[in-house]
C-alpha positions as CSV (number, residue, x, y, z in Angstrom):
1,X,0.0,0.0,0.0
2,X,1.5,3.2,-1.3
3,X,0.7,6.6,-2.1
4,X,-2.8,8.4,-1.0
5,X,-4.5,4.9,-0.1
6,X,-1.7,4.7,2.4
7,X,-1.9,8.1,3.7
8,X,-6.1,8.0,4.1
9,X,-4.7,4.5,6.3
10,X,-2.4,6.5,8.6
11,X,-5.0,9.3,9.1
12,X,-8.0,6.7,9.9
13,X,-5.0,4.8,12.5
14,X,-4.4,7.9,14.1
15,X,-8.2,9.5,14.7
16,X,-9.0,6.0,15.9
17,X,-6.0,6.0,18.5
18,X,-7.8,9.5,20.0
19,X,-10.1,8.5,22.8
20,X,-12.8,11.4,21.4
21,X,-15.2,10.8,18.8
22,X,-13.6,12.6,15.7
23,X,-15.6,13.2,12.7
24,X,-15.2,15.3,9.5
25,X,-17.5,17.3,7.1
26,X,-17.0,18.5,3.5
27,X,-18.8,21.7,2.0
28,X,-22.4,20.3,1.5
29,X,-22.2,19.0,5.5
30,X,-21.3,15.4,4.1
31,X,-19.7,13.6,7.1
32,X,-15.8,12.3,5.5
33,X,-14.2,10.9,8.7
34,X,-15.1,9.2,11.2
35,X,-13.4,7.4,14.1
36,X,-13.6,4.7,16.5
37,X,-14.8,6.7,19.9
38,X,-17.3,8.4,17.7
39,X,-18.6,4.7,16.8
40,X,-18.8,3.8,20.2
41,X,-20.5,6.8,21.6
42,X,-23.4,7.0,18.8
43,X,-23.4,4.0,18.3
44,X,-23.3,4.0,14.1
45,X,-20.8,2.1,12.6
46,X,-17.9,4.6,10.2
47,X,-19.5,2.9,7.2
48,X,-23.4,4.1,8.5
49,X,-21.8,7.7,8.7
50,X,-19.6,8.0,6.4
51,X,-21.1,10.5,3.3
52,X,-24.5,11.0,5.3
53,X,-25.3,14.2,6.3
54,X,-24.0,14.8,9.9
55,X,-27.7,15.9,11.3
56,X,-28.6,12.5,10.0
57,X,-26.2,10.9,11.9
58,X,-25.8,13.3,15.6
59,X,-29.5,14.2,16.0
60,X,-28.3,16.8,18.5
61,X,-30.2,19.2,20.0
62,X,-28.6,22.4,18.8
63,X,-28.5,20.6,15.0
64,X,-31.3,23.1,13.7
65,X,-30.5,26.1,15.7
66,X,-27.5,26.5,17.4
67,X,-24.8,24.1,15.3
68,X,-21.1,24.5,16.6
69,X,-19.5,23.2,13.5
70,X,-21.8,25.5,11.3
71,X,-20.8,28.2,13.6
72,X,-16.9,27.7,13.1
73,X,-18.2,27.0,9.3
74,X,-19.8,30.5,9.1
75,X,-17.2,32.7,11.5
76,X,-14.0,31.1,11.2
77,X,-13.6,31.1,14.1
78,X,-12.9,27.6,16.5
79,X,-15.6,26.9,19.4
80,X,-13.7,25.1,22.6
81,X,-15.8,23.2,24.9
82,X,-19.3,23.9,24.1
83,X,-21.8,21.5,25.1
84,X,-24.5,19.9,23.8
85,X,-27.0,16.4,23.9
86,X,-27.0,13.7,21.2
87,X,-29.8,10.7,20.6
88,X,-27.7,7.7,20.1
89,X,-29.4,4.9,18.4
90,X,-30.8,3.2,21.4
91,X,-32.8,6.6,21.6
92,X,-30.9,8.0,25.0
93,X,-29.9,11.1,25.2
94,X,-26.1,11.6,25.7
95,X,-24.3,14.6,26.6
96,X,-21.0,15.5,25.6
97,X,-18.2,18.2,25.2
98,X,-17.4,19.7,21.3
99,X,-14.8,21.5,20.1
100,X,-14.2,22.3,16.5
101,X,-12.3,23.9,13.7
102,X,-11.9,24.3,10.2
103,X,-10.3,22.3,7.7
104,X,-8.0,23.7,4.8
105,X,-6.4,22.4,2.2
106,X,-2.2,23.1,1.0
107,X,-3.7,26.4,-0.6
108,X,-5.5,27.6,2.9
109,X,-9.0,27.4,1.1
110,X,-11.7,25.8,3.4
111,X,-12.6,22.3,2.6
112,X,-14.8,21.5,5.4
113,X,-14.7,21.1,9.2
114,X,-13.6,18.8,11.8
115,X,-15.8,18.2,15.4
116,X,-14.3,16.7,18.2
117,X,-16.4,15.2,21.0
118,X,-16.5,13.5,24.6
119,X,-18.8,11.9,26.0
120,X,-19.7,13.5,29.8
121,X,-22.3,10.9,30.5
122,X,-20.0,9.6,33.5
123,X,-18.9,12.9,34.2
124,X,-22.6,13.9,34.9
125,X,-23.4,10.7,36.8
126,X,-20.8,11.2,39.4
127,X,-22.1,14.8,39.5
128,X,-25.2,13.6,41.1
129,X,-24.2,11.3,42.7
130,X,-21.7,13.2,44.4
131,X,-24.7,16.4,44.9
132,X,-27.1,13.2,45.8
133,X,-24.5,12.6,48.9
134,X,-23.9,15.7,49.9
135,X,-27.1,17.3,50.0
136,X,-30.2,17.4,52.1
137,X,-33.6,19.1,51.2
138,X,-32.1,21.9,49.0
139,X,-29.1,22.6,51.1
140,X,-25.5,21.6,49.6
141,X,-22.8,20.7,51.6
142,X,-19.8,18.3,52.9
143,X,-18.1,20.3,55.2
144,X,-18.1,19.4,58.8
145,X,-20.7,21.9,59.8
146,X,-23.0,21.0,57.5
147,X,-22.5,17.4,57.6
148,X,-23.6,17.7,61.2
149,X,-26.3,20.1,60.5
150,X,-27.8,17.1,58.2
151,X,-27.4,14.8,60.9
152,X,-29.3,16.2,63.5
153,X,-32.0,17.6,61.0
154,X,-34.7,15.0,61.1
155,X,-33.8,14.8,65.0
156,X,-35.0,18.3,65.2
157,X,-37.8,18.0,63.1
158,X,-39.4,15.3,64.8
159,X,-40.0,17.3,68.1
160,X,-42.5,20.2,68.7
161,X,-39.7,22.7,70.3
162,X,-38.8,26.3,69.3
163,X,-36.2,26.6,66.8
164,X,-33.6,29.5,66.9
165,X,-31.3,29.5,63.7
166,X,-28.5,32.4,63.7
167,X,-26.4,33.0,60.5
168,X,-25.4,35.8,58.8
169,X,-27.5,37.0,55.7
170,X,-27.3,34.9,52.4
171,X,-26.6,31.8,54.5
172,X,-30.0,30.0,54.1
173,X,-31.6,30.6,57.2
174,X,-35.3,29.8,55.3
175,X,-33.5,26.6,54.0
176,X,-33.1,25.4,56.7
177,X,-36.7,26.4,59.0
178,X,-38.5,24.9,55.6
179,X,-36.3,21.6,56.1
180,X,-37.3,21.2,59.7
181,X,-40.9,21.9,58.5
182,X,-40.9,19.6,55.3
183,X,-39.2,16.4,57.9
184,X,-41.6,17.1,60.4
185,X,-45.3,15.2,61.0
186,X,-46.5,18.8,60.6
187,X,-45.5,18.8,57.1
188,X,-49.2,18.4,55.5
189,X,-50.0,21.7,57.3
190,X,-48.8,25.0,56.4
191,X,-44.9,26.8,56.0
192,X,-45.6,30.2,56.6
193,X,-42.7,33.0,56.8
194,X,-42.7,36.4,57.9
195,X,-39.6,39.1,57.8
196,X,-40.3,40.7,61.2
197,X,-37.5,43.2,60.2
198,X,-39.7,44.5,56.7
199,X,-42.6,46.0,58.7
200,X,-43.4,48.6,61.2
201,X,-45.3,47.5,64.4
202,X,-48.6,48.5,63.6
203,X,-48.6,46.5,60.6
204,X,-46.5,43.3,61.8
205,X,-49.3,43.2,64.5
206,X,-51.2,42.7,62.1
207,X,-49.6,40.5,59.8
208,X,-49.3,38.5,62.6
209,X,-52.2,37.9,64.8
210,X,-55.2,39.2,62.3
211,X,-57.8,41.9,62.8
212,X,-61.0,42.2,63.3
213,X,-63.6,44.6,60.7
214,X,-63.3,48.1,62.2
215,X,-60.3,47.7,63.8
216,X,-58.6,50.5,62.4
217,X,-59.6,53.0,59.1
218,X,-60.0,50.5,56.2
219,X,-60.3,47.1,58.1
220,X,-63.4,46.4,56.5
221,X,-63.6,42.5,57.3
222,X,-62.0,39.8,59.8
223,X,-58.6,39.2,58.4
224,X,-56.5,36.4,59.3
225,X,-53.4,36.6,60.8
226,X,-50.1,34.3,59.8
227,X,-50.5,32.9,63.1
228,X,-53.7,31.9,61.8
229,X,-53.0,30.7,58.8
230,X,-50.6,28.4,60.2
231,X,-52.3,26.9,62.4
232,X,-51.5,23.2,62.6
233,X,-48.6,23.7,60.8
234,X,-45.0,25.8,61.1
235,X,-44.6,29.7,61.8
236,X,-41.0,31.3,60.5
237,X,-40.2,34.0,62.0
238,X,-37.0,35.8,60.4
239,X,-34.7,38.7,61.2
240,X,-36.4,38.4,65.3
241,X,-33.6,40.2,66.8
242,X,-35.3,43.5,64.8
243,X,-38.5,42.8,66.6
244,X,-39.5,46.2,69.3
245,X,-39.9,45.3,72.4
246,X,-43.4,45.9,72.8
247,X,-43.7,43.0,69.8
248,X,-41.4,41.5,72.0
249,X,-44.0,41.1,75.0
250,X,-46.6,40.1,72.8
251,X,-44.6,37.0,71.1
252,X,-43.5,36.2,74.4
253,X,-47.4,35.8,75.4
254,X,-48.4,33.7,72.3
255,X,-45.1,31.2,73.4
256,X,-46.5,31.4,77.1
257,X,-49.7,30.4,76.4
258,X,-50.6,29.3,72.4
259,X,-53.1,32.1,72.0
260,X,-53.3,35.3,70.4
261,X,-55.7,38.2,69.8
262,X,-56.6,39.9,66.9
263,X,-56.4,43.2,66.4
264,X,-59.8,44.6,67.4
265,X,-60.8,41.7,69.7
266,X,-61.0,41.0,72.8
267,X,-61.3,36.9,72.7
268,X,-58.1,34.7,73.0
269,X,-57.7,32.5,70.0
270,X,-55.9,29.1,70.6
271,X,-53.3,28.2,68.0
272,X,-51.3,25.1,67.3
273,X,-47.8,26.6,65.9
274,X,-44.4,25.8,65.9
275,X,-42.2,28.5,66.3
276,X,-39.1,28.8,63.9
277,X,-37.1,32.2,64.4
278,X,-33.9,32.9,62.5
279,X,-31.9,36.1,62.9
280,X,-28.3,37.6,61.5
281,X,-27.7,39.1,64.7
282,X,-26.1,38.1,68.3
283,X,-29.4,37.7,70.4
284,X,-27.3,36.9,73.3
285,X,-25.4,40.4,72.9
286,X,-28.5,42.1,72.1
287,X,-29.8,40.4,76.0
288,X,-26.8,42.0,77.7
289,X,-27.5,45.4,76.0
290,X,-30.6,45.2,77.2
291,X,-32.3,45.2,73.5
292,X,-33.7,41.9,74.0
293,X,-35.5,40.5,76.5
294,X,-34.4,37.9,77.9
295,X,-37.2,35.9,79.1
296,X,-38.4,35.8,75.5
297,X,-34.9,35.3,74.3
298,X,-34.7,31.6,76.2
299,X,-38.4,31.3,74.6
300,X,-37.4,30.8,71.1
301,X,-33.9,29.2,72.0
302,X,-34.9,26.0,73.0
303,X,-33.0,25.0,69.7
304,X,-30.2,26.4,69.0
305,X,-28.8,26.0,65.4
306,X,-25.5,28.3,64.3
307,X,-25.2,28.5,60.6
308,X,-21.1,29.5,59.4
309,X,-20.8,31.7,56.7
310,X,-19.3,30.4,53.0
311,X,-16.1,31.9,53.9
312,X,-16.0,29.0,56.9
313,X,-17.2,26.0,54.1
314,X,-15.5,26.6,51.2
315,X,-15.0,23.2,50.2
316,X,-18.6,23.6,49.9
317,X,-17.9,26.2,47.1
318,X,-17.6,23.5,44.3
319,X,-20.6,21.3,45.4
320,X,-23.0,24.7,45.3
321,X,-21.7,25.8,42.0
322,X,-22.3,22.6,40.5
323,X,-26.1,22.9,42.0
324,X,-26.2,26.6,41.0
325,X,-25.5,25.9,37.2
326,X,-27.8,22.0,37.3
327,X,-31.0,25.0,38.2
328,X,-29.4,28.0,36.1
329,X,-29.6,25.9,33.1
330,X,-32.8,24.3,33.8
331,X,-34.7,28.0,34.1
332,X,-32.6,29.5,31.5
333,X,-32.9,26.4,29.1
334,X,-29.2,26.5,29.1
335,X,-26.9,23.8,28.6
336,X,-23.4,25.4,30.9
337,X,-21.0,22.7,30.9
338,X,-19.7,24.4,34.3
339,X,-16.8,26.5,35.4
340,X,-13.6,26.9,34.2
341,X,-10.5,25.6,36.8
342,X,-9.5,29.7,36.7
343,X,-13.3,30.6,37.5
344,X,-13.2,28.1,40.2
345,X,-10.1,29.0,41.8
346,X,-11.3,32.6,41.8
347,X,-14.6,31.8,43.8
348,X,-12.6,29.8,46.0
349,X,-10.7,32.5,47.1
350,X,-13.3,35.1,47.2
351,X,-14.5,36.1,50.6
352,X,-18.0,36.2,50.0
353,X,-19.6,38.9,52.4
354,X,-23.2,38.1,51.0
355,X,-22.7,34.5,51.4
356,X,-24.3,31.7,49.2
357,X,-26.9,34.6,48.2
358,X,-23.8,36.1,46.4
359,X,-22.4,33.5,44.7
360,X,-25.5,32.3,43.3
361,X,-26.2,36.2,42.0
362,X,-22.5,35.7,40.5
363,X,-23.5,32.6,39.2
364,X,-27.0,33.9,37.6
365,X,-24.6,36.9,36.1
366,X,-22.4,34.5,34.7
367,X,-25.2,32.9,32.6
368,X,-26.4,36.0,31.2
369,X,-23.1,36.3,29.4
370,X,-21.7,32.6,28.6
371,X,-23.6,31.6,25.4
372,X,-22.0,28.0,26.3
373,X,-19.3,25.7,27.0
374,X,-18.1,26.9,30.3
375,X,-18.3,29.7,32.4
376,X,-14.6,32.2,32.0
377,X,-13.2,34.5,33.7
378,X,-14.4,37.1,31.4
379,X,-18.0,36.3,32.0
380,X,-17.5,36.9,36.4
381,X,-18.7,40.4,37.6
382,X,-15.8,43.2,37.2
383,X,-14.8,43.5,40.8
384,X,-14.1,39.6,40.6
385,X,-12.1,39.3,37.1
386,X,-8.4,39.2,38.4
387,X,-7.0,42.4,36.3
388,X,-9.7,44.7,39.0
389,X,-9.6,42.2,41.6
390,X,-7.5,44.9,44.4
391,X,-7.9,41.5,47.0
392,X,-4.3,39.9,46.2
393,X,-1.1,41.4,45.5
394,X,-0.9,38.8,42.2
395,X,-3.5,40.1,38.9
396,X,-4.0,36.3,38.2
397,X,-6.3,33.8,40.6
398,X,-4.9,31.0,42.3
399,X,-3.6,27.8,40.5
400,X,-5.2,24.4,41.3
401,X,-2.3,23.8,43.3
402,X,-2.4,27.1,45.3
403,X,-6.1,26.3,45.9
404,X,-5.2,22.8,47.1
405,X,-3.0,24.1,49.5
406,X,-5.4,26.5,50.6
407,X,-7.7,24.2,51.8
408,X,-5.6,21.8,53.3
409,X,-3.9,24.8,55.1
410,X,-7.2,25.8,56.3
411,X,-9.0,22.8,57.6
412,X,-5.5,22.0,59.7
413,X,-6.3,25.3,61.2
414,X,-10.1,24.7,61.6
415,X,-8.9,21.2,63.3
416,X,-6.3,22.6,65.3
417,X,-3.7,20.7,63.6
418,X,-5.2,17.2,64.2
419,X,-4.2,15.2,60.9
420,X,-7.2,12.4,61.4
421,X,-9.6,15.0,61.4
422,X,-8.3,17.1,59.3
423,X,-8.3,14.1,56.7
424,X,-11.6,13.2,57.0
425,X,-13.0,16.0,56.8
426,X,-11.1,16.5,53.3
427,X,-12.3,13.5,52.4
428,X,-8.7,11.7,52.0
429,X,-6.3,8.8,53.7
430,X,-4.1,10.5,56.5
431,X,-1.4,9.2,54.7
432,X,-2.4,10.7,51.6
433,X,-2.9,14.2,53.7
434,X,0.6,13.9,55.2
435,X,2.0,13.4,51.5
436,X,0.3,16.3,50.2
437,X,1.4,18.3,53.5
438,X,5.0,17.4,52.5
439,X,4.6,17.9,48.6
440,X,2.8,21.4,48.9
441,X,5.0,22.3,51.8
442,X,2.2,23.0,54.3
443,X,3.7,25.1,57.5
444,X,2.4,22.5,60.4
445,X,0.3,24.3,62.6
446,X,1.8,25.1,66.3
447,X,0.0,22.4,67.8
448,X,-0.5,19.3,66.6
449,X,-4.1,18.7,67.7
450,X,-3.2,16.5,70.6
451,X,-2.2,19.8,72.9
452,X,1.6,19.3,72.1
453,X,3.8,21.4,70.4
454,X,5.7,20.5,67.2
């Protein structure tokens, strides 16, 4: 065999060595090439594909209206990771991973186009499987904290007492109350939430407890309070620690003795209600200052349930991002492959004042601007893109390594330098940790978590 027969040989020997389907098109959209992986992952043999037209052969959903190859066809211009879903021939629909190019002849004329393409069905298994294990209701999370949080959940469900949740804003204070509601036997009843902090008195009264016609200039009939309506079921109070302390007598009267009056009334009602109250701020400092009261204040904190901020889970970061783009593409009918490893570095280091509420606003920002494929750098708000990011001294985010480091060097910390600990909560062998303590060259911490020093 000499000549072009040979060469066509050595081209078809090397696409099928490449673990990605491979396939080429001429000028009328005529598939030419077609290798091994490609086989495999549509399941159509080369001699099916070869001179059909490629729609024929992908079926894919962006065939008619959004084709990458026609794209790079059209512009010139190569497309690098986009994403999209194929219907192989046992009808399932697969997604993968494209990148393409053109293809010139010895002259630099265009004679067609080349696709490359991997299959991410495993990819997108261990995705859920990995959100499936780490996740509970619609919180995220594998981080000690949480992990424990989901642990004792259904524990605290399953009794009638007042819940006090603390956590700074944008930490998923609701998440949480609506978790203990939806585990608990009240969970047929009613969830009903009320920002005590979004209202004056006179009208949290009330929202709360109802008035009766005539109670005040345009009462005109009975209206039901939230205490009321959720009767039977669970009452959310958030932001409590902005409640006046006349409201504060009045809740602590309802919690005494599970009755309230309606504005304009002067009968007791009875209500079944469990109590759920969530603030941002430090009850406990707000008692000593004497904003509080304190008999109310021991009321609601039968329960006590402390929420850390993303700054003090960020090994949560990647599990919530993955979660964050799974329901950004389902609302958006997007198909975002994820983040890039730069884009994730950079939300690993950022500090995150607003908490998960910010990073799923960064997130939903993102989307506006990526068209597809993954999320870049470019596509992050400005104060987060490295060449305005005044946080570090370095313009450029950290590397995978750097990040590694980072939250090896933090969870020692966290754990007071115990390596067991620390290990499992990374989710690694303690020999493995130690390794990667000498190969990053991780300072030890002054204590080694036993109470001695190293």
């Amino acid at each position: 065999m000499s000549g072009p027969q040979a060469l066509r040989q050595r081209e078809v020997t090397i696409l099928d060595s490449i673990n990605e389907g491979v396939f080429t098109v001429d000028l009328d959209w005529r598939i030419t090439a077609f290798n091994k992986a490609a086989e495999r992952i549509i399941g159509v043999t080369r001699e099916q594909a070869i001179g059909k037209p490629c729609c024929d052969v992908f079926r894919t959903d962006i065939c008619e209206t959004n084709c990458a190859l026609r794209r790079t066809m059209n512009t010139g211009r190569p497309i690098v990771n986009g994403t999209a879903h194929i219907v192989n021939q046992q009808g399932q629909h697969v997604p993968i991973r494209i990148s393409t190019a053109l293809l010139l002849d010895d002259q630099g004329a265009v004679v067609g186009g080349v696709e490359t393409f991997q299959d991410l069905s495993q990819v997108e298994q261990l995705q859920k499987e990995l959100q499936a294990r780490y996740a509970f209701e619609d919180m995220i999370g594998r981080s000690p904290a949480m992990m424990r949080l989901f642990e004792i959940l259904p524990q605290i469900a399953g009794s009638t007492s007042t819940v006090l949740i603390e956590g700074p804003s944008g930490t998923g204070k609701e998440l949480v109350a609506r978790a203990i509601h939806n585990l608990s036997p009240r969970k047929r009843k009613r969830f009903v939430a009320v920002n005590c902090a979004a209202l004056p008195d006179t009208l949290l009264e009330s929202e709360l407890f109802g008035h009766k016609a005539g109670a005040f200039t345009d009462a005109k009939r009975d209206q039901p309070g939230r205490f009321s309506l959720a009767d039977g079921g669970t009452l959310f109070l958030d932001e409590i620690g902005d409640v006046s302390p006349a409201m504060q007598v009045r809740l602590l009267r309802v919690l005494q003795e599970r009755v309230i009056e309606p504005l304009g009334s002067v009968q007791a009602v009875p209500v079944d209600v469990r109590i759920l109250a969530a603030t941002n701020k430090d009850l406990a400092s707000l008692v000593q200052a004497g904003k509080f009261r304190e008999d109310l204040y021991y009321r609601i904190r039968v329960i006590h349930l402390k929420l850390p901020s993303l700054q003090q889970r960020r090994e949560d970061i990647p599990l919530l991002v993955n979660h964050l783009i799974t329901k950004f593409n389902h609302l958006q009918g997007k198909d975002i492959a994820g983040v890039s490893d730069e884009v994730l570095a950079r939300l690993m280091e950022h500090d995150y004042p607003g908490n998960i509420r910010e990073l799923e606003n960064i997130i939903e920002q993102a989307f506006v601007l990526c068209r597809g494929g993954f999320i870049e750098l470019n596509h992050l708000p400005p104060e987060l893109r490295p060449s305005l990011a005044a946080s570090r001294d370095e313009s450029r985010p950290m590397s995978l390594q750097a990040m590694e480091k980072f939250l090896i060097s933090e969870t020692l910390r966290r754990r007071k330098g115990n390596r067991k600990d620390a290990a499992a909560d990374l989710g690694i062998n303690v020999s493995t940790l130690y390794r990667k303590i000498k190969d990053l060259q991780i300072e030890s911490p002054e204590r080694d978590g036993r109470g001695r020093r190293r």
